[in-house]
ZAMARGU-4260 file (C-alpha; in steps of 0.2 Angstrom, whole numbers, plus 5000, padded with zeros to 4 digits):
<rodrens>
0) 5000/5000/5000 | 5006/5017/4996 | 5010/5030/5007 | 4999/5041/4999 | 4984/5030/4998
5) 4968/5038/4998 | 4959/5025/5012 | 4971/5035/5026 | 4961/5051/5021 | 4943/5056/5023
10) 4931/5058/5008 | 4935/5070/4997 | 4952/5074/5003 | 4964/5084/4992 | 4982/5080/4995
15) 4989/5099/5000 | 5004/5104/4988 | 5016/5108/5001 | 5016/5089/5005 | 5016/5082/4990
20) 5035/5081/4990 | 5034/5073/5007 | 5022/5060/5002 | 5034/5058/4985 | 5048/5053/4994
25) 5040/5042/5007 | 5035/5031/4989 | 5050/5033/4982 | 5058/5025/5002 | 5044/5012/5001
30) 5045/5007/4984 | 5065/5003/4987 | 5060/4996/5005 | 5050/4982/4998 | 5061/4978/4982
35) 5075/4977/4995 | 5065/4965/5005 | 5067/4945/5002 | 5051/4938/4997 | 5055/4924/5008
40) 5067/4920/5022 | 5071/4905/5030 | 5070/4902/5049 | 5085/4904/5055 | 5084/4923/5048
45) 5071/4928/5058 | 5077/4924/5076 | 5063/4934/5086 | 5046/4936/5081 | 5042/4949/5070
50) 5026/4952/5084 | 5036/4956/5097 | 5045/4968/5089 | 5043/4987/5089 | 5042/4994/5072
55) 5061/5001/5074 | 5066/4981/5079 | 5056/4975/5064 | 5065/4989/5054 | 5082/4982/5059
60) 5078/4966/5056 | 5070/4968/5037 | 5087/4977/5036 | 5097/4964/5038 | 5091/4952/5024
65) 5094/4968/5011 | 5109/4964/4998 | 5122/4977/4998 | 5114/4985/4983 | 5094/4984/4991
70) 5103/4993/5005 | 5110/5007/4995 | 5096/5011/4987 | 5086/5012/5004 | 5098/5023/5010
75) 5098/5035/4995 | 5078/5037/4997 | 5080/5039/5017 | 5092/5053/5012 | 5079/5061/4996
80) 5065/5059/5013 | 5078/5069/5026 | 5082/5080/5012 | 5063/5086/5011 | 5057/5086/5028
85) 5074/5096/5029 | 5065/5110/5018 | 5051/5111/5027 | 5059/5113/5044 | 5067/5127/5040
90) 5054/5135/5032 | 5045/5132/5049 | 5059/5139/5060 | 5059/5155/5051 | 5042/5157/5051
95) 5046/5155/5069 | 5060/5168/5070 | 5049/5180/5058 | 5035/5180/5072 | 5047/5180/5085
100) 5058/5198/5079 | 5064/5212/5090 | 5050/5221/5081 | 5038/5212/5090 | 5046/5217/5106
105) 5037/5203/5122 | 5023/5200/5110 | 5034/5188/5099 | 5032/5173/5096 | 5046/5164/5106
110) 5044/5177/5121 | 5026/5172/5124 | 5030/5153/5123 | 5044/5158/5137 | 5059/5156/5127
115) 5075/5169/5123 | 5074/5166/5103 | 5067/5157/5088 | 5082/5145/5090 | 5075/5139/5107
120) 5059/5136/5102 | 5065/5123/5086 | 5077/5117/5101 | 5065/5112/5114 | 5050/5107/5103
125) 5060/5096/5090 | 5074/5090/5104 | 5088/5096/5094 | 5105/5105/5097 | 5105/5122/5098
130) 5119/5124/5087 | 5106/5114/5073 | 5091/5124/5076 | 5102/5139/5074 | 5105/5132/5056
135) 5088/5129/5054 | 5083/5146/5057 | 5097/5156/5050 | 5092/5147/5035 | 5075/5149/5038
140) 5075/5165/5038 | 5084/5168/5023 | 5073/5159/5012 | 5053/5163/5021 | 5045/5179/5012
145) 5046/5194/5021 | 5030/5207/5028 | 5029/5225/5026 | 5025/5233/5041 | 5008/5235/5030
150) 5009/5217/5027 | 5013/5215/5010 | 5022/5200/5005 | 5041/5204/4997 | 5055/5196/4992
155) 5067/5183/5003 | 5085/5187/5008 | 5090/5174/4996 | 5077/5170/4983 | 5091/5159/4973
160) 5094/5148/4990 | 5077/5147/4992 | 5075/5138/4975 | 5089/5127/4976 | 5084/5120/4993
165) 5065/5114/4987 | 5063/5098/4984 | 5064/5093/4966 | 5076/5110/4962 | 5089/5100/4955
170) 5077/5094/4938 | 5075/5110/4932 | 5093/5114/4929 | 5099/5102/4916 | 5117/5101/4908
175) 5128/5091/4895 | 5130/5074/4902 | 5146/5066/4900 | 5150/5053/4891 | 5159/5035/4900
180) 5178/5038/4898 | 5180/5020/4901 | 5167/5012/4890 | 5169/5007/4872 | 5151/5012/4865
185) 5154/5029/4868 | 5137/5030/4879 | 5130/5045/4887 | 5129/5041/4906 | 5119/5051/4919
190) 5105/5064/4916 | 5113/5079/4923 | 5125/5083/4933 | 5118/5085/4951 | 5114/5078/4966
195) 5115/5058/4969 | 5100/5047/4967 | 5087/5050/4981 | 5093/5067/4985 | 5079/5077/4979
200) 5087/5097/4982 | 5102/5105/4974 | 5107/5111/4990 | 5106/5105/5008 | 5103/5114/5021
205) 5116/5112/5029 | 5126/5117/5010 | 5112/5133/5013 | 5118/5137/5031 | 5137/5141/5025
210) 5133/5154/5009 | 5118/5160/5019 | 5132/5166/5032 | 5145/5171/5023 | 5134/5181/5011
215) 5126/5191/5026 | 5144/5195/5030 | 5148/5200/5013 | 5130/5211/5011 | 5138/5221/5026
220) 5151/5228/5014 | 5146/5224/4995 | 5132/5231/4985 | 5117/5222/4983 | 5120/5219/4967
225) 5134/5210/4969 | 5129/5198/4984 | 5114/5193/4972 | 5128/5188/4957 | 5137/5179/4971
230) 5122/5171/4977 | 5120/5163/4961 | 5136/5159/4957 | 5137/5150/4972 | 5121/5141/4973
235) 5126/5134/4953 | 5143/5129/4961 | 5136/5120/4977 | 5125/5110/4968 | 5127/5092/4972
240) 5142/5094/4982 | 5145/5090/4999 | 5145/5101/5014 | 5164/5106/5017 | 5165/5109/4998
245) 5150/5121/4999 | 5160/5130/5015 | 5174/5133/5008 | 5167/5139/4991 | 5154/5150/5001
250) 5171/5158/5011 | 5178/5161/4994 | 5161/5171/4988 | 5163/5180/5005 | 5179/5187/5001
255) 5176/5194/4984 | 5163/5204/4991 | 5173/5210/5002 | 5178/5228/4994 | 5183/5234/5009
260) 5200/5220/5005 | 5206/5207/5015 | 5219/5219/5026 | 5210/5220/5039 | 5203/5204/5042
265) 5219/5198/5042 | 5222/5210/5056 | 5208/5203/5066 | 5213/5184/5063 | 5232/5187/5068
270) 5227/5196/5085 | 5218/5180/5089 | 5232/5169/5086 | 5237/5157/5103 | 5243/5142/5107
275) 5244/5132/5124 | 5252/5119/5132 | 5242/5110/5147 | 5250/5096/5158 | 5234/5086/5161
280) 5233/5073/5175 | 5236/5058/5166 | 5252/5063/5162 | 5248/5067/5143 | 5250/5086/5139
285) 5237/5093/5126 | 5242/5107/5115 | 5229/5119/5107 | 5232/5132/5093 | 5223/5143/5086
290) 5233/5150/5071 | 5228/5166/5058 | 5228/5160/5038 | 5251/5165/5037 | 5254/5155/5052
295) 5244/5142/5046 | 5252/5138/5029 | 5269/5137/5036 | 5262/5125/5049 | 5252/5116/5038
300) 5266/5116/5022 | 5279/5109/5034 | 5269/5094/5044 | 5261/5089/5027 | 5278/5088/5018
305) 5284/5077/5030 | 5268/5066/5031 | 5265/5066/5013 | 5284/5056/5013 | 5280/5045/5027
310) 5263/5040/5018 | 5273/5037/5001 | 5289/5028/5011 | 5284/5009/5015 | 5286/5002/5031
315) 5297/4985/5036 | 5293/4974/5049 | 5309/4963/5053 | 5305/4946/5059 | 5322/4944/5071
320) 5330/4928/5071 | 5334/4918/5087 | 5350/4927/5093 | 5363/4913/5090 | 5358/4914/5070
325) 5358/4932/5069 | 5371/4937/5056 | 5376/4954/5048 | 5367/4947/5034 | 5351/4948/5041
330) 5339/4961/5033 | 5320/4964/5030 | 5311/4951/5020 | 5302/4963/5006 | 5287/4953/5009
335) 5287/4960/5027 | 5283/4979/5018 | 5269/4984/5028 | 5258/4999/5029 | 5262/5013/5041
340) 5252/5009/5058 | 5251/5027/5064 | 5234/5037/5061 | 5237/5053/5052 | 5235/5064/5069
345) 5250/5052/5074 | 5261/5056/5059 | 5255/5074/5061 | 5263/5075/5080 | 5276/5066/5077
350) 5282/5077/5060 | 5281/5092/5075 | 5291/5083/5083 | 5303/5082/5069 | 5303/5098/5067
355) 5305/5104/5084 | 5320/5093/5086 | 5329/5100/5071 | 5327/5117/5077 | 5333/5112/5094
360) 5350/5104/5084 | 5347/5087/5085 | 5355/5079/5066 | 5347/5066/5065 | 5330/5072/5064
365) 5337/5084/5047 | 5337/5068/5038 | 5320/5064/5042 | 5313/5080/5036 | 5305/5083/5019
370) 5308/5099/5008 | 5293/5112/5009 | 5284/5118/4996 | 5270/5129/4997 | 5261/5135/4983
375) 5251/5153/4984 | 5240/5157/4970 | 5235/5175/4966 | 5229/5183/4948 | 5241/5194/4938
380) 5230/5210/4936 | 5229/5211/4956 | 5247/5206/4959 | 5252/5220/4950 | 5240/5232/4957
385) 5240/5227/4975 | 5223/5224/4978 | 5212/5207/4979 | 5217/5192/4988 | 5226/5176/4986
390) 5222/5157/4992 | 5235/5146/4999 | 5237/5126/4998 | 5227/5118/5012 | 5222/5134/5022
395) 5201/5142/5016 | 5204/5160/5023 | 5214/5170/5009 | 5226/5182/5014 | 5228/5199/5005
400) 5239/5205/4993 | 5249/5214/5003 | 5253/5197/5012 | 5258/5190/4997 | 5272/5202/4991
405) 5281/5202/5008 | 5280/5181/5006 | 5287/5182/4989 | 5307/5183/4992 | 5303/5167/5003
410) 5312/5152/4993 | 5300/5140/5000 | 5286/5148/4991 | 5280/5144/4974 | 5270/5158/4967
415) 5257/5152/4955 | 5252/5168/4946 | 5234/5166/4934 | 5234/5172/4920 | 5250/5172/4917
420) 5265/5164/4904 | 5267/5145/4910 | 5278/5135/4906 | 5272/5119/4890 | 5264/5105/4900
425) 5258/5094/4889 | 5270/5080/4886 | 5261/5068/4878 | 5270/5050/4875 | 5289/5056/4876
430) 5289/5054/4897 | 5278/5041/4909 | 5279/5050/4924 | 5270/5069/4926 | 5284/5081/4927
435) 5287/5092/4943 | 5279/5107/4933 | 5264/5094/4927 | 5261/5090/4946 | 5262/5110/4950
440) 5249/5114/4937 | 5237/5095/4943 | 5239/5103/4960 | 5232/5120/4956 | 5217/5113/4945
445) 5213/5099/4959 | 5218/5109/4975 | 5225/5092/4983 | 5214/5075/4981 | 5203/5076/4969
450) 5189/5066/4973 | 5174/5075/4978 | 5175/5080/4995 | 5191/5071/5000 | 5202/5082/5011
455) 5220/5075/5008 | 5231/5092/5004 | 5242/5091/4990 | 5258/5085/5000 | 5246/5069/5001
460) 5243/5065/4982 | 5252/5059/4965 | 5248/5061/4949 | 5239/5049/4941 | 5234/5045/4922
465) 5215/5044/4920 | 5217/5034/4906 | 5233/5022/4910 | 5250/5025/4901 | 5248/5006/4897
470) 5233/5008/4888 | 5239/5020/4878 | 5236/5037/4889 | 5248/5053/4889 | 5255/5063/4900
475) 5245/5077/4897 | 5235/5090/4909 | 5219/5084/4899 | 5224/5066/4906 | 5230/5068/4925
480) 5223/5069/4942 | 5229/5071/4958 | 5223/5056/4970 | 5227/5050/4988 | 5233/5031/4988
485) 5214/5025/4996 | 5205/5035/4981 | 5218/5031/4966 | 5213/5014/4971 | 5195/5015/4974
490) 5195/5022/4957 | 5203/5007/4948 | 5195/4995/4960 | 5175/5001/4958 | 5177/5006/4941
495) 5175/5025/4941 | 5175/5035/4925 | 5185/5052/4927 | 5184/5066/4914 | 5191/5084/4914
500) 5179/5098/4908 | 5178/5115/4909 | 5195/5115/4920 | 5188/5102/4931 | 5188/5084/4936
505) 5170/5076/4937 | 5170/5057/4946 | 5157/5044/4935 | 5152/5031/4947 | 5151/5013/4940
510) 5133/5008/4937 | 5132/4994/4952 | 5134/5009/4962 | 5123/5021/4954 | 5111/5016/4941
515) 5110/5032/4935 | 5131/5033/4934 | 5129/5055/4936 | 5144/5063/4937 | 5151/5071/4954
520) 5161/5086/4952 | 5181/5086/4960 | 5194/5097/4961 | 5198/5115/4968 | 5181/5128/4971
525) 5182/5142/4960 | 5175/5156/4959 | 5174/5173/4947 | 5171/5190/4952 | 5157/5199/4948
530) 5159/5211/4934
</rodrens>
């Protein structure tokens, strides 16, 4: 029986508009629910009653008995279902905040429910954090119609927002699908490049929350205008892409706007910069630092270098021989090459180390230390005229200008100017492996790992030819990507198709993981100024 069946309703009933998205979705769940579902199951598969259980139990156990792809697809409608009652909760919570303003004064709504804010309200009626019904509401609130003080309905904060988050948003923006990279046919795969399957909105909340707050603080010193052609830039950027991708491309937006320049936010951040050491009583000491965008790319470009080696130098385990055979002869078995044991935080701390005990003068630890190279990007035209910003490899907030041309006599930095004469690239057959200045440009394309929403900074990554140098692919930009070890061989495990459009990479995933096989965007956020 549907969800939507007409028995659950009285005569007459007329399905309202606002939930026909909801009761779309909870079809689309039950449909995959019960093709996931084995018609029959055998005894020993149902080990309690389905009677005695609660309808959460008899979830867990229908579960169970799904094959990996049943699963998948449950799980993809789940997400499409969250996605849309997502929508609708914010739109609730600022209605909320609307009726709850200053303007209202102890008539609003929150105040005569006996709460400080909107916020509290969603907080204690839905039993979430505070910190998510403050998402809720900021977005909310961007995206609800506003009232005149004579009551006429305007405009939202964020009418682009608004549309990207509703369920369904992501249809009515079709592009050129791609084409399978690996396939011999020549197939078009996909039916637009958007969200996955069951994901019914172009942008999550969540996405929404991020350019909803960096575009307020970018309204507060750009013209309207120009928060609007950011708006949309942004929104048409975010599309389909995870949360972190969204946040960093949203603090991107917000510094273009920013005409005031990035000088004196770069004041604001250094004046905050700490660091503390605190003995604790089980004999561990915790450090805690808080570093501005400068302090944090020579931080970040030397720890990286180092673990980026350790990651790409394999680890022997000797087997030691009883002590009456040992001989000067004995040496690691190569079958004994093991991966590295230590967690990244591990190898972090202990490349601080490293670097702590070279500075004190320890010898030893110089030969355990990997050259630095730090790569800041800025365009020609602003370079030259002192104005704009610049980014830096593994650190969101960019720094100014200004910053830039006092770093620029530094030997450990490599300028990467846009725009600008480059060096030839393209190598085609002559050489297998990408060249340094190959892996320089990969790096400023891809912005470290590739893969969509992978966080490995460059220092982590190599080179690799989407189509392989054995099946006949060049060394060429066109046919390079930079991947971390676990994604390069996902990538050649699963079966994912890459191409390179437009600059970036897009990720095809193979069909038994997503019927529709629709392209995922990879690679560095970019984004343009407004004219």
């Amino acid at each position: 029986m549907s969800f939507s069946s007409p028995s659950s309703h009285p005569a007459g009933f007329t399905e309202p508009p606002v939930f026909e998205d909801v009761v779309a979705a909870l079809d689309e769940l039950q449909v995959a629910w019960t093709g996931a579902v084995p018609a029959f199951t055998t005894n020993d598969d149902a080990v309690v009653p389905s009677e005695v259980l609660s309808s959460s139990g008899r979830a867990a156990v229908e579960l169970d008995t799904m094959t990996d792809a049943g699963l998948i697809r449950v799980v993809d409608r789940l997400g499409g279902l969250q996605h849309t009652l997502d929508a609708l909760q914010a739109a609730a919570a600022g209605t909320v905040a609307a009726r709850s303003g200053k303007d209202r004064g102890g008539d609003g709504l929150a105040k005569r429910l006996g709460h400080a804010s909107a916020a509290v309200v969603v907080s204690e009626r839905w039993r979430v954090s505070t910190a998510r019904a403050a998402t809720l509401v900021d977005v909310g609130s961007a995206i609800v119609p506003k009232r005149s003080f004579l009551g006429v309905v305007q405009e939202c904060e964020f009418p682009k927002v608004a549309v990207a988050i509703r369920p369904g948003s992501h249809l009515s923006a079709p592009v050129e699908p791609l084409s399978d990279p690996a396939g011999d046919s020549g197939r078009v795969v996909g039916d637009g490049i958007g969200c996955g399957v069951g994901a019914p909105v172009a942008l999550t909340v969540d996405a929404a929350a991020a350019i909803v707050r960096e575009l307020r603080l970018g309204a507060k010193v750009s013209e309207p205008v120009k928060v609007a052609a950011i708006e949309e830039t942004l929104v048409d950027h975010c599309t389909g892409v995870g949360v972190s991708t969204a946040r960093r491309a949203a603090v991107v937006g917000r510094t273009i706007l920013d005409e005031d320049g990035t000088e004196p936010r770069e004041h604001v951040l250094k004046s905050r910069r700490s660091l503390r050491l605190v003995e604790q009583p089980d004999g561990m000491t915790r450090l805690t630092a808080v570093l501005d965008p400068e302090s944090a790319m020579w931080v970040r470009g030397a720890l990286d270098a180092i673990v980026g080696k350790n990651l790409r130098t394999p680890v022997f385990v000797e087997q030691p021989a009883p002590e009456e055979e040992l001989t000067d002869r004995d040496a690691p078995d190569p079958a004994d090459d093991m991966p590295d044991p230590r967690t990244i935080e591990q190898l972090r701390l202990d490349a601080l180390i490293d670097v702590c005990r070279h500075t004190a003068g320890c010898t030893e630890a110089a030969t355990t230390l990997a050259p630095v190279s730090i790569v800041v990007r800025m365009n020609l035209t602003e370079l030259q005229a002192g104005l704009g910003h610049a980014t830096i490899d593994g650190v969101t907030e960019p720094v100014s200008a200004g910053t830039v041309r006092r770093l620029s006599g530094d030997a450990n930095l490599l300028p990467a100017v846009l725009n600008g004469p480059s060096q030839i690239l393209d190598l085609g057959r002559s050489r297998r492996l990408f060249s340094p200045a190959q892996r320089l440009a990969l790096t400023e394309r891809d912005g470290g790992c590739a893969w969509t929403g992978c966080p490995h900074p460059p220092a982590y990554t190599e080179a690799h030819h989407i189509t392989w140098w054995s099946a006949g692919g060049r060394t060429d930009l066109g046919n390079g990507v930079m991947l971390c070890t676990h994604h390069h061989h996902r990538v050649h495990a699963d079966g994912w198709g890459i191409r390179v459009r437009d600059g970036s990479p897009w990720f095809i995933p193979p069909a038994h993981l997503d019927r529709t096989r629709t392209p995922k965007r990879g690679g560095r956020v970019r984004l343009e100024r407004p004219g």
